[in-house]
N, C-alpha and C positions, 0 to 999 in steps of 0.2 A: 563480463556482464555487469551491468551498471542497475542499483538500486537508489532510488531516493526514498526517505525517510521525511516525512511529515507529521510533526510531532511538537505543541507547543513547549513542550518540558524537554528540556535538553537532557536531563538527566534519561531520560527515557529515550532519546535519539543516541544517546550515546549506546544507551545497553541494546537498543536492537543495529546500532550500526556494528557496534563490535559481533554479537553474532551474525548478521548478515554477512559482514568481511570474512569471518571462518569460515564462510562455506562457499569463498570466492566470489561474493562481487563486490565491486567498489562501489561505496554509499557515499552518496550526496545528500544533506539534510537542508530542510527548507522549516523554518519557525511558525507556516502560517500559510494557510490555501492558495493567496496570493502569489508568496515566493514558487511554491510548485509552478503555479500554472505560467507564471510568466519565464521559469526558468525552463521548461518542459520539450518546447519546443526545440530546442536549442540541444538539449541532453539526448532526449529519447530513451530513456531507461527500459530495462527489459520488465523491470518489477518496481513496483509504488507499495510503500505499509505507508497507510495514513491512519490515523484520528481522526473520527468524526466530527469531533465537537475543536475544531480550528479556532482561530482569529481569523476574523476579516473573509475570508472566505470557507466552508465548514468543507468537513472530506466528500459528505454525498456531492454536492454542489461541484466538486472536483472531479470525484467520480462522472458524473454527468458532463463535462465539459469534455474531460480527457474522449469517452466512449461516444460523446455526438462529433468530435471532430476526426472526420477520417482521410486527412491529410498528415495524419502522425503516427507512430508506430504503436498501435495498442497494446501494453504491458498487462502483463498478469496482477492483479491490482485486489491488496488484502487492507479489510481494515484492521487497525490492534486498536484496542478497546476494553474499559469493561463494558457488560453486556448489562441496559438498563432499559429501553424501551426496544421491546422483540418487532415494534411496525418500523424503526430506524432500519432492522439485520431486514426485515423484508424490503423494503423500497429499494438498499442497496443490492438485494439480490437483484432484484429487478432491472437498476439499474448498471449491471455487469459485473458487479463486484466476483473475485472468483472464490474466496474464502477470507475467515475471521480469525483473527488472532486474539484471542480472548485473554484478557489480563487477569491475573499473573499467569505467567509462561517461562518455558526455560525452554534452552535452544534445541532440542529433542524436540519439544514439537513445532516451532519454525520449521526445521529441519526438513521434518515429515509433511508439513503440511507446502511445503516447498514445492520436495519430490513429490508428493499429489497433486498440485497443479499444473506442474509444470509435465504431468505425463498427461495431464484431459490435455492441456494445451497443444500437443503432440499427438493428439486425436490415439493415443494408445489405451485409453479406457473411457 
C-alpha cells in the first residue's frame, strides 16, 4: 500500500512517514499541494496525510481536486494538523476528508485512526 505525505516541514514528513512505514506502506512525500497533485496521478496511493495550510496549492483545494476527479483512485485522505479554525475541519468534512490527525500525535493514534478508516472504507461499520 502506498501513502503520500504532504507536509511543508520535512521534519514532520519525516516523522509521519516513518510511522506510516511501521504499519506497512510505503510513503511518498510531496513539499507542497502542487507536487501532490501533479504527482498523483501517476502513484495512486491508497492513503493521502496532508496539511492544510500547503505552499502554492493548500490541502482543502487538494482534497477537492483529488475527490472531484473520478478517473483516479480515491484514497482514504486524513489531514494532520493543528486544530485552529473548526469551519476549515468542517468544509473538509464536507469535502470527503475521512478523518484528522490532530497535532501532536504518536503512532497509537495513527494506528487507530488508520484501522478506523480503513474498516468504514470496507463498508464494515
Amino acid at each position: 500500500m502506498i501513502c503520500m505525505i504532504a507536509d511543508d516541514s520535512k521534519i514532520m514528513r519525516i516523522l509521519l512517514g516513518k510511522i506510516v512505514g511501521n504499519l506497512g506502506y510505503k510513503v511518498i512525500e510531496a513539499e507542497n499541494g502542487d507536487e501532490l497533485l501533479n504527482n498523483y496521478e501517476n502513484i495512486q496511493p491508497d492513503l493521502v496525510i496532508c496539511d492544510w495550510e500547503l505552499p502554492m496549492v493548500d490541502g482543502i483545494d487538494v482534497l477537492y481536486s483529488i475527490r472531484n476527479n473520478k478517473k483516479v483512485k480515491q484514497p482514504i485522505f486524513m489531514f494532520c494538523a493543528y486544530v485552529k479554525d473548526t469551519d476549515v475541519l468542517q468544509k473538509a468534512l464536507e469535502g470527503g476528508a475521512n478523518d484528522f490527525i490532530i497535532r501532536p500525535f504518536d503512532e497509537d493514534i495513527i494506528a487507530s485512526k488508520l484501522k478506523l478508516a480503513l474498516l468504514k472504507n470496507k463498508g464494515i461499520i
